[in-house]
PDBQT receptor file of N, H, CA, C and O in Angstrom, charges set to zero:
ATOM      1  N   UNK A   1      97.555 116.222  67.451  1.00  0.00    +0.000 N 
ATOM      2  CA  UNK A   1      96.340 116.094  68.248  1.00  0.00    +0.000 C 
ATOM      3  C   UNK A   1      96.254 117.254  69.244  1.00  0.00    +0.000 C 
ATOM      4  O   UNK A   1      97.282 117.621  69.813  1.00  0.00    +0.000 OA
ATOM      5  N   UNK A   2      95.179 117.799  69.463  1.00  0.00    +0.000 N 
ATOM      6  H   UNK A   2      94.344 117.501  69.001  1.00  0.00    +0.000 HD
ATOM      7  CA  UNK A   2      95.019 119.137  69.784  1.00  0.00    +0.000 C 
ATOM      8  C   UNK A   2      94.396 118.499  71.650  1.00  0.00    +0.000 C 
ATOM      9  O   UNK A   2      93.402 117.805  71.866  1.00  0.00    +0.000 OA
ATOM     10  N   UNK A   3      95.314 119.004  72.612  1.00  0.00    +0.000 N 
ATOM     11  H   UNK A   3      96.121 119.567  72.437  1.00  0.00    +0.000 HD
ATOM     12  CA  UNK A   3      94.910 119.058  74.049  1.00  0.00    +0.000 C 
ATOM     13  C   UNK A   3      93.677 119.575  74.362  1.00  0.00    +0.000 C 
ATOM     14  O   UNK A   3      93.512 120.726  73.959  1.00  0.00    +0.000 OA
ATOM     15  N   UNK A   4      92.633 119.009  75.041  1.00  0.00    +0.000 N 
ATOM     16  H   UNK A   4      92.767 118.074  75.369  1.00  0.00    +0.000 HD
ATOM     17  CA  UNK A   4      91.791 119.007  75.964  1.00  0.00    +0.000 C 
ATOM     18  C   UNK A   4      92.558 120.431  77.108  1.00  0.00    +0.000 C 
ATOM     19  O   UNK A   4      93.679 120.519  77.608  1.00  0.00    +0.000 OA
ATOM     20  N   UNK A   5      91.409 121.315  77.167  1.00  0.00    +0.000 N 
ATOM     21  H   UNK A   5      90.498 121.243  76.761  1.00  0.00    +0.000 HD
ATOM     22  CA  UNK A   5      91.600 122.248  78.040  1.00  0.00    +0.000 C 
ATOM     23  C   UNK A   5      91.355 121.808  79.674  1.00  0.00    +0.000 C 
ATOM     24  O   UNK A   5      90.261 121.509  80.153  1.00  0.00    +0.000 OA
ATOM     25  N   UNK A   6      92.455 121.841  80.293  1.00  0.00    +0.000 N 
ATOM     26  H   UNK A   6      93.344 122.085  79.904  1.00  0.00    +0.000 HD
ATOM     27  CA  UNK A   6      91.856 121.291  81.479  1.00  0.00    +0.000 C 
ATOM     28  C   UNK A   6      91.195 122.291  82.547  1.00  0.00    +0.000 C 
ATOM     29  O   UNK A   6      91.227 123.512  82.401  1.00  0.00    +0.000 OA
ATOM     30  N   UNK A   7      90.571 121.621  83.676  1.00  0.00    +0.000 N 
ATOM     31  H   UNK A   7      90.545 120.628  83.794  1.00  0.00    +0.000 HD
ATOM     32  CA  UNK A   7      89.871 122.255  84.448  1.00  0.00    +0.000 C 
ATOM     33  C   UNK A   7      90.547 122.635  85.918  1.00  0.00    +0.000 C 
ATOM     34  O   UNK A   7      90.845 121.979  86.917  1.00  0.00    +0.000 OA
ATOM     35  N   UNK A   8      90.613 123.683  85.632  1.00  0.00    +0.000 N 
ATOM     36  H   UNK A   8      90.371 124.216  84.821  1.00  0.00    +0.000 HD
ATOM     37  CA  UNK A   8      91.622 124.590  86.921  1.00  0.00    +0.000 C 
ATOM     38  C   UNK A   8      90.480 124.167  88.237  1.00  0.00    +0.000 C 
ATOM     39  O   UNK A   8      89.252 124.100  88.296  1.00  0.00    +0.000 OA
ATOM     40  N   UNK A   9      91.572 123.937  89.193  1.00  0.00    +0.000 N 
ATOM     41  H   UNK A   9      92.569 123.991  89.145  1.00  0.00    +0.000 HD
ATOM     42  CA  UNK A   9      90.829 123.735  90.683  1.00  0.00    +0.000 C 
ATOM     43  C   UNK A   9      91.206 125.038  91.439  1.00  0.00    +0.000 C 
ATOM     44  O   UNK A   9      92.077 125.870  91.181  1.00  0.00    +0.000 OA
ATOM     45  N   UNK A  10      90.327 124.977  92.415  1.00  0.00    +0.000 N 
ATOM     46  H   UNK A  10      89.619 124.302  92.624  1.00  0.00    +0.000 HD
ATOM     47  CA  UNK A  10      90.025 126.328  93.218  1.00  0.00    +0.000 C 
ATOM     48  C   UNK A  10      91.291 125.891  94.303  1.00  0.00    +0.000 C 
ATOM     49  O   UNK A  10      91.757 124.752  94.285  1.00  0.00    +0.000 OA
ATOM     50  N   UNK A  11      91.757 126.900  95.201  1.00  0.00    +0.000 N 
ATOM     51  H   UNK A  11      91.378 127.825  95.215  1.00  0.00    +0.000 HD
ATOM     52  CA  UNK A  11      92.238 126.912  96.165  1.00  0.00    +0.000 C 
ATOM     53  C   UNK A  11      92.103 126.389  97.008  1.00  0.00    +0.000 C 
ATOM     54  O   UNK A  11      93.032 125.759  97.513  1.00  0.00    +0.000 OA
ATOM     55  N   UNK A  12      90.576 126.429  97.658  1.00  0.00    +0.000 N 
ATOM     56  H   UNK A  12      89.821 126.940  97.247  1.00  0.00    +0.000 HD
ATOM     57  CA  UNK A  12      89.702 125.876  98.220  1.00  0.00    +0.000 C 
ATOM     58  C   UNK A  12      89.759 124.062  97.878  1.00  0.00    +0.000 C 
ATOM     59  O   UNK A  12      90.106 123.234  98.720  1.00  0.00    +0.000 OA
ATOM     60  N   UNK A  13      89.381 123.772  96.618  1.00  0.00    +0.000 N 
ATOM     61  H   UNK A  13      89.099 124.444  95.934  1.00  0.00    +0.000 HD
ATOM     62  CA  UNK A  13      89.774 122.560  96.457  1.00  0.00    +0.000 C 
ATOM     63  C   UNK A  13      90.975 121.973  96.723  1.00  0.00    +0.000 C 
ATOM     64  O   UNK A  13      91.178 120.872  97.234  1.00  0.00    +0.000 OA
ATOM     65  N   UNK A  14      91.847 122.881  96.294  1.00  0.00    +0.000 N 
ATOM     66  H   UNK A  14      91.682 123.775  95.879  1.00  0.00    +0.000 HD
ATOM     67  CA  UNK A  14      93.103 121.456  96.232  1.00  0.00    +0.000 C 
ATOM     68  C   UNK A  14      93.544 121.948  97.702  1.00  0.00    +0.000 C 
ATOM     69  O   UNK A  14      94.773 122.009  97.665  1.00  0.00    +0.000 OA
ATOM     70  N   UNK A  15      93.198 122.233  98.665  1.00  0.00    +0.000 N 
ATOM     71  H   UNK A  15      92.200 122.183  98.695  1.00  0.00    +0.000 HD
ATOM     72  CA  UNK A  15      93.472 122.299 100.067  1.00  0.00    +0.000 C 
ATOM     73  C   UNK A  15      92.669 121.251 100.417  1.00  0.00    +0.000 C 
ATOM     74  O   UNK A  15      93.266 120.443 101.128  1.00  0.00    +0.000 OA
ATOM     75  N   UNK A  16      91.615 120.987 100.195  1.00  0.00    +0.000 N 
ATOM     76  H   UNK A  16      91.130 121.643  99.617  1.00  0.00    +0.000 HD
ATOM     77  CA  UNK A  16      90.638 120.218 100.911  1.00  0.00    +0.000 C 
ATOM     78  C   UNK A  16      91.264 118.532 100.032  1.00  0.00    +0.000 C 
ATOM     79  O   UNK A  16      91.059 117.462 100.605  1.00  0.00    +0.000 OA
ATOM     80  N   UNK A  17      91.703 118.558  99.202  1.00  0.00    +0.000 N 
ATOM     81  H   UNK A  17      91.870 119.427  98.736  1.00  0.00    +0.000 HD
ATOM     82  CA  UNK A  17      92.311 117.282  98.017  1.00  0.00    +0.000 C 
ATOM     83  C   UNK A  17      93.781 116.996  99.378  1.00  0.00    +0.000 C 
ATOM     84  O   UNK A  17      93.821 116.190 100.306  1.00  0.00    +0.000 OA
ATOM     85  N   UNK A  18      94.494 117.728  99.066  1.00  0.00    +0.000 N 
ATOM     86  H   UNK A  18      94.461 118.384  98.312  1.00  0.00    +0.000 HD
ATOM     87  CA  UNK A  18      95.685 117.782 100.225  1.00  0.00    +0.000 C 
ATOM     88  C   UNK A  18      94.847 117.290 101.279  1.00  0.00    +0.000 C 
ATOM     89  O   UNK A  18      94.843 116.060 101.309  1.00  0.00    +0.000 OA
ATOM     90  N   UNK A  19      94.074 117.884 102.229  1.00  0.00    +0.000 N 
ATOM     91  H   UNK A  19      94.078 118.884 102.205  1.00  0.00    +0.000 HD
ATOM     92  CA  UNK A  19      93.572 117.851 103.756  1.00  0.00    +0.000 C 
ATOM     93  C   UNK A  19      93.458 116.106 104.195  1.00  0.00    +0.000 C 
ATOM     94  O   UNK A  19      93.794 115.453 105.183  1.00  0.00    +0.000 OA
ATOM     95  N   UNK A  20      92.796 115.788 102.878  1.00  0.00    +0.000 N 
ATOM     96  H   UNK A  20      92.523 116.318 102.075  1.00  0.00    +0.000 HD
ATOM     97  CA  UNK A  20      91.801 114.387 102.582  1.00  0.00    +0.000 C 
ATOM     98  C   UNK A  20      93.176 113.445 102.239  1.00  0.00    +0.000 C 
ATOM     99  O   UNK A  20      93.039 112.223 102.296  1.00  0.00    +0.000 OA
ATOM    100  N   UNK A  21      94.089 113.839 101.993  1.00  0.00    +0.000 N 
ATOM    101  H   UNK A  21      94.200 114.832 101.946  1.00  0.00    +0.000 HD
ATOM    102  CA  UNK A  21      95.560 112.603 101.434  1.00  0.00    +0.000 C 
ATOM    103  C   UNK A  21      96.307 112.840 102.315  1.00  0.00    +0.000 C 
ATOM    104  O   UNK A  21      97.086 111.896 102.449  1.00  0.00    +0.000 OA
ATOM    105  N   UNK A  22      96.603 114.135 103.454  1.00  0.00    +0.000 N 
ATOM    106  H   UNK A  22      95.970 114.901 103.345  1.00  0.00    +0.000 HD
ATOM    107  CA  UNK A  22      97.291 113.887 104.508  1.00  0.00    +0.000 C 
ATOM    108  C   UNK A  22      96.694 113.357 105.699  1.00  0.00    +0.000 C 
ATOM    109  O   UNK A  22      97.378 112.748 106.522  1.00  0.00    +0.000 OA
ATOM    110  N   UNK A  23      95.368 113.562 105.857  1.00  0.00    +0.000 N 
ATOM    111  H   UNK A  23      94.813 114.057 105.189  1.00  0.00    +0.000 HD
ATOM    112  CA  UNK A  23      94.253 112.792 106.892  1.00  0.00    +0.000 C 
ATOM    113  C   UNK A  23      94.560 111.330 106.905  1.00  0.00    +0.000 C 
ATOM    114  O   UNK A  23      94.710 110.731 107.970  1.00  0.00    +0.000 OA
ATOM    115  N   UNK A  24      94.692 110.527 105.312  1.00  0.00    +0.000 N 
ATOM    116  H   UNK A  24      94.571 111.013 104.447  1.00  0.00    +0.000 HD
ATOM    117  CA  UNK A  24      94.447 109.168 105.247  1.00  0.00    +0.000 C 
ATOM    118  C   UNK A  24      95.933 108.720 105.333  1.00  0.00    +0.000 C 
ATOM    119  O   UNK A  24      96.128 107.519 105.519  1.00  0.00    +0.000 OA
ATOM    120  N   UNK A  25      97.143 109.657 105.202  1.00  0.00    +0.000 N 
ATOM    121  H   UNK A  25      96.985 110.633 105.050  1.00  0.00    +0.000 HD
ATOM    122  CA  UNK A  25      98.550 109.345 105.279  1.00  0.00    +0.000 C 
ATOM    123  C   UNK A  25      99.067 109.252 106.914  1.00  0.00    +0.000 C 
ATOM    124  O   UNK A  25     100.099 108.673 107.251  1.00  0.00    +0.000 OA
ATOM    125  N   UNK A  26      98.279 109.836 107.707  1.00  0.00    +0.000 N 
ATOM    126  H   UNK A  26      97.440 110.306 107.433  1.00  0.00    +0.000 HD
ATOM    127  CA  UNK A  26      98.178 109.844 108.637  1.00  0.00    +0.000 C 
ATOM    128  C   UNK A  26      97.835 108.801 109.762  1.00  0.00    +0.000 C 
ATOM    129  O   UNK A  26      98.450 108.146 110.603  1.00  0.00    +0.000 OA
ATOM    130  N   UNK A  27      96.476 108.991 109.326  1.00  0.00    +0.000 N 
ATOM    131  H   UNK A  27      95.977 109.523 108.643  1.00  0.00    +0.000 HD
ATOM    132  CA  UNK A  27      95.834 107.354 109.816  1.00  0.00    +0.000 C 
ATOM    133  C   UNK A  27      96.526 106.013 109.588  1.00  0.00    +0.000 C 
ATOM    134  O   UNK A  27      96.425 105.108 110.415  1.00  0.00    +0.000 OA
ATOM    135  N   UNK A  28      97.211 105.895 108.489  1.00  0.00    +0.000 N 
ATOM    136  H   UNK A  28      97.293 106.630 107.817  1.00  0.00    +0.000 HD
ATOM    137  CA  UNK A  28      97.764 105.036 107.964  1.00  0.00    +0.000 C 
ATOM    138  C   UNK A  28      98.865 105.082 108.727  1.00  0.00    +0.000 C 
ATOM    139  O   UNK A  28      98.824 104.168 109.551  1.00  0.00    +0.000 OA
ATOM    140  N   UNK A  29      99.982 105.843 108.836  1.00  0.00    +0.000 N 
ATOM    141  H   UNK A  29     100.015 106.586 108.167  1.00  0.00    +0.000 HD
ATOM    142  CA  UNK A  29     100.939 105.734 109.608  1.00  0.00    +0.000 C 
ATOM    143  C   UNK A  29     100.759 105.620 111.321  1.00  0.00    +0.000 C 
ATOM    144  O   UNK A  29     101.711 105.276 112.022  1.00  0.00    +0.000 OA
ATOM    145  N   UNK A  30      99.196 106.008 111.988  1.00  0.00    +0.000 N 
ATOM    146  H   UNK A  30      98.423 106.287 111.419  1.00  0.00    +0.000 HD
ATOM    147  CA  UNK A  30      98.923 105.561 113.170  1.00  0.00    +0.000 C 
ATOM    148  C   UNK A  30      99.229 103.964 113.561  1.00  0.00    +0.000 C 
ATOM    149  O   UNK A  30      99.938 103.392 114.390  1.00  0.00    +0.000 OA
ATOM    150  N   UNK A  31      98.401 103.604 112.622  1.00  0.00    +0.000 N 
ATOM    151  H   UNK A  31      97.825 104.068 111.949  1.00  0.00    +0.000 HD
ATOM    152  CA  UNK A  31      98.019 102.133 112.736  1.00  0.00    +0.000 C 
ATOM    153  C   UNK A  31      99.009 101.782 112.132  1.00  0.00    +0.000 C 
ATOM    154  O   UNK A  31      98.353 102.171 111.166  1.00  0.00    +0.000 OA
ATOM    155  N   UNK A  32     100.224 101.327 111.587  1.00  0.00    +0.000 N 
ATOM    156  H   UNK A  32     100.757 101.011 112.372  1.00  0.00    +0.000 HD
ATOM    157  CA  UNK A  32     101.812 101.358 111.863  1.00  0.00    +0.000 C 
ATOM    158  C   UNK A  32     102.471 101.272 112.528  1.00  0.00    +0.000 C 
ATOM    159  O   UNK A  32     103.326 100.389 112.601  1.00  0.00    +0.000 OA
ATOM    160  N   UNK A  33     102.204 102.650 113.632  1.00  0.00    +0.000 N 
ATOM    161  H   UNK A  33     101.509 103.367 113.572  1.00  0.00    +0.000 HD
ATOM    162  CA  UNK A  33     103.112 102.688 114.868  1.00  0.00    +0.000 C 
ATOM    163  C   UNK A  33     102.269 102.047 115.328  1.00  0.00    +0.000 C 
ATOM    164  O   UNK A  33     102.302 101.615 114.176  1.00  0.00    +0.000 OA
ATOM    165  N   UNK A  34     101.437 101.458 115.891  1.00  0.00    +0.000 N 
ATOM    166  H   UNK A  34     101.411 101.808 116.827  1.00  0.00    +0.000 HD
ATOM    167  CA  UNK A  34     100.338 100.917 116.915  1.00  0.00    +0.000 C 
ATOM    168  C   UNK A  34     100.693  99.936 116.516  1.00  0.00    +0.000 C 
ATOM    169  O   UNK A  34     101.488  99.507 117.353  1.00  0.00    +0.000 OA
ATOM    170  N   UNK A  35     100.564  98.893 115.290  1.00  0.00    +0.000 N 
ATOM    171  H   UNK A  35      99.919  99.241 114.610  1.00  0.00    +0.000 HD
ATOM    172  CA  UNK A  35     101.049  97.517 115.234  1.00  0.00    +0.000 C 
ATOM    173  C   UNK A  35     102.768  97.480 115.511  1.00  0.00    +0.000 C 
ATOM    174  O   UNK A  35     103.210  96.680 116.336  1.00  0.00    +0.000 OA
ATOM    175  N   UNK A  36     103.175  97.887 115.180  1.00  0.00    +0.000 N 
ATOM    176  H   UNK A  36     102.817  98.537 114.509  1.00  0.00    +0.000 HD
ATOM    177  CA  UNK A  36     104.968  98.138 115.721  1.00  0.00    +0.000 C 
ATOM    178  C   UNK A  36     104.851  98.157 117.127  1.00  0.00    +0.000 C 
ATOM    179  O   UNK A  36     105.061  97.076 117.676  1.00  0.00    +0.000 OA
ATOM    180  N   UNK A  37     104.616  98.953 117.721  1.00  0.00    +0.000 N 
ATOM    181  H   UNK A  37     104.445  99.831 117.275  1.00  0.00    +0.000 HD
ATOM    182  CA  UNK A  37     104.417  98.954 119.501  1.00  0.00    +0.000 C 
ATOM    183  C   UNK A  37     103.980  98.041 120.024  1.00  0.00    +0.000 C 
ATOM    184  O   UNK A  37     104.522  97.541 121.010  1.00  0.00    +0.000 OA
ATOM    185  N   UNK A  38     102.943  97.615 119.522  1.00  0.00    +0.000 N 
ATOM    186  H   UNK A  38     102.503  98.021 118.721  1.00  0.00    +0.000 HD
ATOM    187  CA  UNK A  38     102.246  95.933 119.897  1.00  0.00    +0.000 C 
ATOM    188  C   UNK A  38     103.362  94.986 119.712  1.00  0.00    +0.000 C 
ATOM    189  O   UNK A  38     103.721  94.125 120.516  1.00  0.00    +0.000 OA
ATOM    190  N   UNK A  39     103.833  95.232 118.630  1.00  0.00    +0.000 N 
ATOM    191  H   UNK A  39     103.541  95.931 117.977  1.00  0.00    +0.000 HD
ATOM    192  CA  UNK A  39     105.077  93.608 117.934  1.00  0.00    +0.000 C 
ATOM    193  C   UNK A  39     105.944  93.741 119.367  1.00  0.00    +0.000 C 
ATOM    194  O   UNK A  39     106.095  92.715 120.030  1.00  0.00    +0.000 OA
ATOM    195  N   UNK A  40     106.419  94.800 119.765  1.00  0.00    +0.000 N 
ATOM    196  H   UNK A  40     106.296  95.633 119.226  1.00  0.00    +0.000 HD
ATOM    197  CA  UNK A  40     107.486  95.348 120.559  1.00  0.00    +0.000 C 
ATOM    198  C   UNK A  40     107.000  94.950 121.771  1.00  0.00    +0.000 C 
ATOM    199  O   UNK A  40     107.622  94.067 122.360  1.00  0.00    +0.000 OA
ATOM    200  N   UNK A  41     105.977  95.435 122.289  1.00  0.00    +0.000 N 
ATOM    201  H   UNK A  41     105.471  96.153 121.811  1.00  0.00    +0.000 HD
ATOM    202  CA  UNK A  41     105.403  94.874 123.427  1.00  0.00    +0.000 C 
ATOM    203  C   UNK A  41     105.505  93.293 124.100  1.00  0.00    +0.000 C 
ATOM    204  O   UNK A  41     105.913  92.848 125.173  1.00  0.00    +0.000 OA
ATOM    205  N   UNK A  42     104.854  92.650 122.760  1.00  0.00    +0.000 N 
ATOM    206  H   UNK A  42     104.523  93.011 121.888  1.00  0.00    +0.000 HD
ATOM    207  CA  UNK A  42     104.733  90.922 123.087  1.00  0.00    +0.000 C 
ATOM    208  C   UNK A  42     105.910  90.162 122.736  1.00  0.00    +0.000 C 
ATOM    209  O   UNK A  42     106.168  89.005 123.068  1.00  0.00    +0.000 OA
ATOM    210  N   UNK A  43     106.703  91.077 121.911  1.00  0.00    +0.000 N 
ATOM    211  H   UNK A  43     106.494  92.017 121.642  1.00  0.00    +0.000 HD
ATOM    212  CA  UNK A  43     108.588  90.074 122.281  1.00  0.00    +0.000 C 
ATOM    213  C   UNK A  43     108.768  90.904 123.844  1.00  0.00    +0.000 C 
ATOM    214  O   UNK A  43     108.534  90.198 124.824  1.00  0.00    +0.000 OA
ATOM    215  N   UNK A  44     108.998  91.739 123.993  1.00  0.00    +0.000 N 
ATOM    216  H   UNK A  44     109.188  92.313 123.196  1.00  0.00    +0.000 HD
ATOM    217  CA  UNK A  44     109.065  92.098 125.676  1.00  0.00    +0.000 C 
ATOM    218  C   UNK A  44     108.170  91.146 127.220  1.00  0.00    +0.000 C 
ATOM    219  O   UNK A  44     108.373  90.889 128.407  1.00  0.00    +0.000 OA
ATOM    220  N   UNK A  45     107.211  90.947 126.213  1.00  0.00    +0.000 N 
ATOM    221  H   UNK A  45     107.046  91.156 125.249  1.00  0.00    +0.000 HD
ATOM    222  CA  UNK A  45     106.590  89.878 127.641  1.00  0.00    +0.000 C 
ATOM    223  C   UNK A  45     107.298  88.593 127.115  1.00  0.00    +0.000 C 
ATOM    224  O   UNK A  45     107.434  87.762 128.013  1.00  0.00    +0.000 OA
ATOM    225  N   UNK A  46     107.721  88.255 126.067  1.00  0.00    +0.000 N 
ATOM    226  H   UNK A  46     107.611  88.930 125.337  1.00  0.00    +0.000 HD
ATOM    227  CA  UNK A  46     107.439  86.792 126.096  1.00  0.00    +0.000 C 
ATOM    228  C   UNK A  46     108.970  86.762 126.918  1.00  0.00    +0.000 C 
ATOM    229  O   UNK A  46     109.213  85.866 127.726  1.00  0.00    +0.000 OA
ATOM    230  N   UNK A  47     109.807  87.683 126.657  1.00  0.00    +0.000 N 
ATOM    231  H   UNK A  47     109.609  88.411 126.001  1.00  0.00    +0.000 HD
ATOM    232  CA  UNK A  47     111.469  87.697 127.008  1.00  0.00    +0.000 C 
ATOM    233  C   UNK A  47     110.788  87.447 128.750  1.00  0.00    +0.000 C 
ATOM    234  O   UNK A  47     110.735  86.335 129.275  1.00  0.00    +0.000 OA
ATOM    235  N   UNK A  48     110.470  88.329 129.211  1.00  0.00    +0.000 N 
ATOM    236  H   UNK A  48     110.513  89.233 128.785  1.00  0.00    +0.000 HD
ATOM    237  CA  UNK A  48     110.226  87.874 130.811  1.00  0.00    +0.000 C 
ATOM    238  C   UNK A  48     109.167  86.682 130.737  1.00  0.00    +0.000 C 
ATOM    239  O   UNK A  48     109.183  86.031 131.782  1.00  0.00    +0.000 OA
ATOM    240  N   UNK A  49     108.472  86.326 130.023  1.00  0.00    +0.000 N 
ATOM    241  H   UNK A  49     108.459  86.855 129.174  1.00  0.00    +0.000 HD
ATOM    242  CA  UNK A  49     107.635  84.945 130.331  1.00  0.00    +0.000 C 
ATOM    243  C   UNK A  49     108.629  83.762 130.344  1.00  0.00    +0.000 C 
ATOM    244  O   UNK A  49     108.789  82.843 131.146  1.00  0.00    +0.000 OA
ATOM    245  N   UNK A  50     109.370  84.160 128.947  1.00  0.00    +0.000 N 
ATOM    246  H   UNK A  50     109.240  84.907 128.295  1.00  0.00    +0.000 HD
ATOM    247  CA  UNK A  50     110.444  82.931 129.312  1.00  0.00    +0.000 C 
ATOM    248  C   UNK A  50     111.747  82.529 130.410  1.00  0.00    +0.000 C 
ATOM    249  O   UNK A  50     112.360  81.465 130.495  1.00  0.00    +0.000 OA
ATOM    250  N   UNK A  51     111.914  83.792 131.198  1.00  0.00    +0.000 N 
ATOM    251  H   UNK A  51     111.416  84.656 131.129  1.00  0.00    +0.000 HD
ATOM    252  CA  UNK A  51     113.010  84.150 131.886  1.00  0.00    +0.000 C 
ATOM    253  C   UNK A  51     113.033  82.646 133.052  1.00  0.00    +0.000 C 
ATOM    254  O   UNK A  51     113.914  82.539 133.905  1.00  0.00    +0.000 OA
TER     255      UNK A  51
């Protein structure tokens, strides 16, 4: 079976393909640390609420 020629991407593209998957890898790992810091936070109050 004879391969399909594929279609070469520009420079331009696969920077902007990258830009767009480290943007959303990013965001994603924000909101991560932000729920982690929160978890961390409210065992820290509850330790002095219960004191």
């Amino acid at each position: 079976m004879e391969t399909l020629p594929t279609k070469a991407i520009t420079k331009g593209e696969l920077n902007s393909r990258n830009d767009k998957t480290a943007a959303a890898r990013y965001s994603k790992r924000r909101d991560i640390d932000q729920r982690l810091a929160d978890r961390a936070l409210r065992h820290q109050l509850r330790e002095v609420w219960d004191e």
